[in-house]
N, CA and C of each residue as an Amber inpcrd file, in Angstrom:
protein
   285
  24.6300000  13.8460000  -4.9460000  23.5260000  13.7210000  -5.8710000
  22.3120000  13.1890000  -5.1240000  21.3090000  13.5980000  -5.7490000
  19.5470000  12.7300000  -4.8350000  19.1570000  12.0140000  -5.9330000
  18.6870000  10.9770000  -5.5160000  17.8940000   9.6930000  -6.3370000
  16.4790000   9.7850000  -5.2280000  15.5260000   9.4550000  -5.8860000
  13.9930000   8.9100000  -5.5160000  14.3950000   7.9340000  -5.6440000
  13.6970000   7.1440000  -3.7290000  13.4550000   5.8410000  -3.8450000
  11.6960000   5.7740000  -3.6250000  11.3770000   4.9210000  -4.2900000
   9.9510000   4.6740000  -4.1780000   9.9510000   2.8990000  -3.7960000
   9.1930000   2.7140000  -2.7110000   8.7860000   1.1110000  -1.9610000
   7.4620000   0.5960000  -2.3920000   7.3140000  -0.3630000  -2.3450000
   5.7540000  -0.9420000  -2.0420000   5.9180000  -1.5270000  -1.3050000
   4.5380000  -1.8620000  -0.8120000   4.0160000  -2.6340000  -0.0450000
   4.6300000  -2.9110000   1.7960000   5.3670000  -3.9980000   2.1850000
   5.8410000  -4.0610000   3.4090000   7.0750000  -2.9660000   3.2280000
   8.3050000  -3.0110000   2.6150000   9.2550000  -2.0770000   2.0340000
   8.7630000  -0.8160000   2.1860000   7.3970000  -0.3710000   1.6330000
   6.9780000   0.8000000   1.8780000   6.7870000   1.8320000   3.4480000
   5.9550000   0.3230000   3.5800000   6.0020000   0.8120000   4.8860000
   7.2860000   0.5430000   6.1170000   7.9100000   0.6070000   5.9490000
   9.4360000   0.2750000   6.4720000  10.0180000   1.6620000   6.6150000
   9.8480000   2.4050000   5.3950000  10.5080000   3.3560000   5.2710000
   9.5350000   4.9020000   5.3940000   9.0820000   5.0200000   4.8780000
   8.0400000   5.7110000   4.9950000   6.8890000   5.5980000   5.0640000
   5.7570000   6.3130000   5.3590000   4.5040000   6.1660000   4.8710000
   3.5000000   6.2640000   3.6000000   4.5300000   7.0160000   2.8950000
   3.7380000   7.5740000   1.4240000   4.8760000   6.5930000   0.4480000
   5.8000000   6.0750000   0.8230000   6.4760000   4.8700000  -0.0420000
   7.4240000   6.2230000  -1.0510000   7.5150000   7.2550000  -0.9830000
   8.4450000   7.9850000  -1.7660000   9.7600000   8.7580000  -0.9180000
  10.9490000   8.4560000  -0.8970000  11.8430000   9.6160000  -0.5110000
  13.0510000   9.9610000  -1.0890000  13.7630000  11.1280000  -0.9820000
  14.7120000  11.3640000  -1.8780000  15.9750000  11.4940000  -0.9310000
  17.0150000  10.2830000  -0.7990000  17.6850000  10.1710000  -0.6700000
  19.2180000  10.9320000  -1.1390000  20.3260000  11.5070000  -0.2640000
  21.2650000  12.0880000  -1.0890000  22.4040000  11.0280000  -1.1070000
  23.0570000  11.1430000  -1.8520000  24.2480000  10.1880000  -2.0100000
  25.5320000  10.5030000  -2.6820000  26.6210000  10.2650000  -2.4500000
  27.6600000  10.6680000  -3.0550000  27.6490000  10.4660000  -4.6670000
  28.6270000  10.7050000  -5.8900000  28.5470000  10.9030000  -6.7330000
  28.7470000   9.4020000  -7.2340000  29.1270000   8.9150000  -8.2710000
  29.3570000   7.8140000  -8.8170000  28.4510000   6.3870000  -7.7670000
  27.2190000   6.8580000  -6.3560000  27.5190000   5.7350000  -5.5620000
  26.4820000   4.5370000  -6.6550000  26.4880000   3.6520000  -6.2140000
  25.7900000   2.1500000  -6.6850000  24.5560000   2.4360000  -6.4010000
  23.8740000   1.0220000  -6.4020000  22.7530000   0.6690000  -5.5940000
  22.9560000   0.0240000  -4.0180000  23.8150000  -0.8200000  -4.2490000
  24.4950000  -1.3310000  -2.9360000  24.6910000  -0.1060000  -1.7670000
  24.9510000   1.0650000  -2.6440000  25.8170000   2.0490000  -1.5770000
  24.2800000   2.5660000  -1.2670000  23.2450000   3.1190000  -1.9030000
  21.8920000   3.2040000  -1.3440000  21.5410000   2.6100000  -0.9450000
  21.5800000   1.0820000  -0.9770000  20.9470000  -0.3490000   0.3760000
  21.4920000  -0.1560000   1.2780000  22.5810000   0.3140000   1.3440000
  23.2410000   0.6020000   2.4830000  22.9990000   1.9480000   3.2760000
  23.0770000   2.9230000   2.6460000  21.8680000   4.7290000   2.8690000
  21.2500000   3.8520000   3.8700000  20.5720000   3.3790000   2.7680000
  18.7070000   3.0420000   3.7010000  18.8600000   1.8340000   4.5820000
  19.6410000   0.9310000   4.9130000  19.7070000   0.1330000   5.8210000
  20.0890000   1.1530000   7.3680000  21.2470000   2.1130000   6.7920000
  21.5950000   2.4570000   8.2550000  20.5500000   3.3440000   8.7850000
  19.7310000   4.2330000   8.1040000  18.6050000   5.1830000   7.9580000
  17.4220000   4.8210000   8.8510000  16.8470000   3.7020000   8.3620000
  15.8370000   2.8150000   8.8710000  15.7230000   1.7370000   9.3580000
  16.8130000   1.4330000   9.4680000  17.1520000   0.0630000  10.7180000
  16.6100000  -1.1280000  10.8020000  16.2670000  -1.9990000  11.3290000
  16.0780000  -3.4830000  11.2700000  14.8080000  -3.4760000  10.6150000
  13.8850000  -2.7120000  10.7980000  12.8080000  -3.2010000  10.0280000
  12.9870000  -3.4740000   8.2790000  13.4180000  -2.1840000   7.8980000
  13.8090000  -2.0270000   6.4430000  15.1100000  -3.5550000   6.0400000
  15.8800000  -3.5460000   7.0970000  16.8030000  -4.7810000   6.9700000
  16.2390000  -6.1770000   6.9560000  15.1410000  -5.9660000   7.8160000
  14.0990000  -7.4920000   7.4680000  13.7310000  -7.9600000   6.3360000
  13.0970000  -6.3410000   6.0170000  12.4970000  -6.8110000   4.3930000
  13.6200000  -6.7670000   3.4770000  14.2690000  -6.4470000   3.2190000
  14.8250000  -6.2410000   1.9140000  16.2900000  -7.3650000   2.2840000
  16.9980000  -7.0980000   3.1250000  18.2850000  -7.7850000   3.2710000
  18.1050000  -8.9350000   3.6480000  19.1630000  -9.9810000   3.6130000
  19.0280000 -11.4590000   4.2560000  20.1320000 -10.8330000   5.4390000
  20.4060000 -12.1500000   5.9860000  21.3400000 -11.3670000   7.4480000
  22.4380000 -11.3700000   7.6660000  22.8970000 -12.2750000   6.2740000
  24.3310000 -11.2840000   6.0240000  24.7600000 -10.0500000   4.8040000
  23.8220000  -9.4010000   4.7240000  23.5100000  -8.1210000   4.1110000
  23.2410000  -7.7810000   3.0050000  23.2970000  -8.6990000   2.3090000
  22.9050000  -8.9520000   0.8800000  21.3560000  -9.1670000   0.7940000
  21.3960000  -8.2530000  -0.8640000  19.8530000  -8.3370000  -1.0230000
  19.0160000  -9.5610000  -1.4090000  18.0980000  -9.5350000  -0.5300000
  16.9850000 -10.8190000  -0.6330000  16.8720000 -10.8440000  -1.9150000
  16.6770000 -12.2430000  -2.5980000  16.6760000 -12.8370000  -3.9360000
  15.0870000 -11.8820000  -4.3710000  14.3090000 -12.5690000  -3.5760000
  12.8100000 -12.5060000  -3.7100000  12.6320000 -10.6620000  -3.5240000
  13.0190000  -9.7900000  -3.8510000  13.0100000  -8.3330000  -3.4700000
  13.8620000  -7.6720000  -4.8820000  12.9020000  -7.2190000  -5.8780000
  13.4890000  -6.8270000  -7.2150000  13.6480000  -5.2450000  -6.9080000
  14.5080000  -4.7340000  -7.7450000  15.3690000  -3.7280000  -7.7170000
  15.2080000  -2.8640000  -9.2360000  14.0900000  -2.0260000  -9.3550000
  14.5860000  -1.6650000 -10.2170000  15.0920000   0.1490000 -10.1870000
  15.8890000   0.3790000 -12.0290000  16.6040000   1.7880000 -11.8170000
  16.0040000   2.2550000 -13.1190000  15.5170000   3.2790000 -12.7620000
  14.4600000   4.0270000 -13.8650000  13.9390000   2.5150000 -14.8040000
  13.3280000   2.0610000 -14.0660000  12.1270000   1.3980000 -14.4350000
  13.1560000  -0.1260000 -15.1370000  14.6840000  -0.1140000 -15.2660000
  15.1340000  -1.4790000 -15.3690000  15.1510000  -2.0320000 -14.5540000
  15.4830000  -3.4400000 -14.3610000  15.7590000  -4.4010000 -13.5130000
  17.1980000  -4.5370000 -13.2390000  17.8700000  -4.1780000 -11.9250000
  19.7090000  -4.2180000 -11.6640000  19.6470000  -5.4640000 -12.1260000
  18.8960000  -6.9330000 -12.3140000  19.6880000  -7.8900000 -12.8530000
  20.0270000  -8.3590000 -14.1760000  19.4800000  -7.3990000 -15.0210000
  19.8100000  -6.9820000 -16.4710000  21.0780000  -5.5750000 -16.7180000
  21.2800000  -5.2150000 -15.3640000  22.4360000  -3.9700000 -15.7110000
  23.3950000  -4.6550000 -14.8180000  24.1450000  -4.0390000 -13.9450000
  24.6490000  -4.1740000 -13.3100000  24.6360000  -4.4090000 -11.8280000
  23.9270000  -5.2770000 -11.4060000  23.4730000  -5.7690000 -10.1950000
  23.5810000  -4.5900000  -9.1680000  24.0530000  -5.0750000  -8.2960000
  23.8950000  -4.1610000  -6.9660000  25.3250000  -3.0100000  -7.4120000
  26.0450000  -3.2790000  -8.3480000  27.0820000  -2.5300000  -8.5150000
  26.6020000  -1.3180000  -9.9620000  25.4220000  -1.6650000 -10.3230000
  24.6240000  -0.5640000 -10.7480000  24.9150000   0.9030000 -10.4890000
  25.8380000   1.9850000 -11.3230000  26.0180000   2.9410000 -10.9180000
  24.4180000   3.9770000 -11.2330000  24.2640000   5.0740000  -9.7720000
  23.4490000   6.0150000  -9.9130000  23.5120000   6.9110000 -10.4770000
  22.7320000   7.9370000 -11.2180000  22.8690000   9.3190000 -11.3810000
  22.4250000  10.1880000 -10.4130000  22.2070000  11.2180000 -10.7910000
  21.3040000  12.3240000 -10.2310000  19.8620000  12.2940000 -11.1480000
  19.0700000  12.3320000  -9.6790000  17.3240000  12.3300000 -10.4990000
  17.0950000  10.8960000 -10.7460000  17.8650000  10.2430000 -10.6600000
  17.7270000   8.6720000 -10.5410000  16.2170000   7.6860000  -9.7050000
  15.4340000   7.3960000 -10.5580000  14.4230000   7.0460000  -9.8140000
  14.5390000   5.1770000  -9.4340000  14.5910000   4.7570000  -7.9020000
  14.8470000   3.3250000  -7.8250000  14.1650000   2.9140000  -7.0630000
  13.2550000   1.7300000  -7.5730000  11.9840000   1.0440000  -7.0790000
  12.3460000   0.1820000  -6.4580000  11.6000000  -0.0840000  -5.4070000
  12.0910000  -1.4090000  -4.2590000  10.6700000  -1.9370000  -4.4580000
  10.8150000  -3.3380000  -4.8270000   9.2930000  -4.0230000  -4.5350000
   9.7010000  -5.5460000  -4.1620000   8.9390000  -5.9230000  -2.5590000
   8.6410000  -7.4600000  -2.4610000   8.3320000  -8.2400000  -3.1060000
   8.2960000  -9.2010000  -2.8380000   7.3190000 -10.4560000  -2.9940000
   6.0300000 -10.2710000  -2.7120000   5.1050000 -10.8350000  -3.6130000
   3.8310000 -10.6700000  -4.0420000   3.4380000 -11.6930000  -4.1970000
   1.7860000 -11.8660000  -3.1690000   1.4750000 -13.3680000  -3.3240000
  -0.2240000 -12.4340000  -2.9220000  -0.7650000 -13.7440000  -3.5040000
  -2.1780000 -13.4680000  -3.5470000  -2.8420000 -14.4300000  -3.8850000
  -4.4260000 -14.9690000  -3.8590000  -5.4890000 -15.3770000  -3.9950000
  -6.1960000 -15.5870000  -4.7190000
């Protein structure tokens, strides 16, 4: 199955340049199993931002799946569909 991941900001640029790509993934996989896609995909940079360093997702780095939040569904064990759209966004600080 393919899910859209869309990034902002540092995340964005980690992974791509235009912050959109469509990832394929096995059937039933999680979100975990896409942190994981995209960890091995894009390598330490993407692992900076988003993961702590023992592989789990940074607190401060929200997750959402068609526009919910995984910590209102099912966390990182959040199952995907197909056409599945999942937002990665940092921490946000400003002035």
């Amino acid at each position: 199955m393919k899910v859209v991941v869309k990034a902002y900001a540092t995340i964005r640029e980690a992974i791509d340049e235009y912050g959109r790509i469509m990832i394929e993934l096995s059937d039933h996989a999680t979100v975990k199993d896409l942190l994981d896609t995209l960890s091995r995909r894009f390598g330490e940079r993407f692992n900076r931002e988003v993961l702590e360093t023992d592989g789990t997702l940074k607190k401060t780095v929200k997750v959402f799946v068609n526009g919910r939040d995984i910590e209102f569904i099912n966390g990182l064990s959040t199952e995907l569909d197909e056409g599945d759209e999942v937002v990665l966004i940092p921490p946000v600080a400003g002035g």
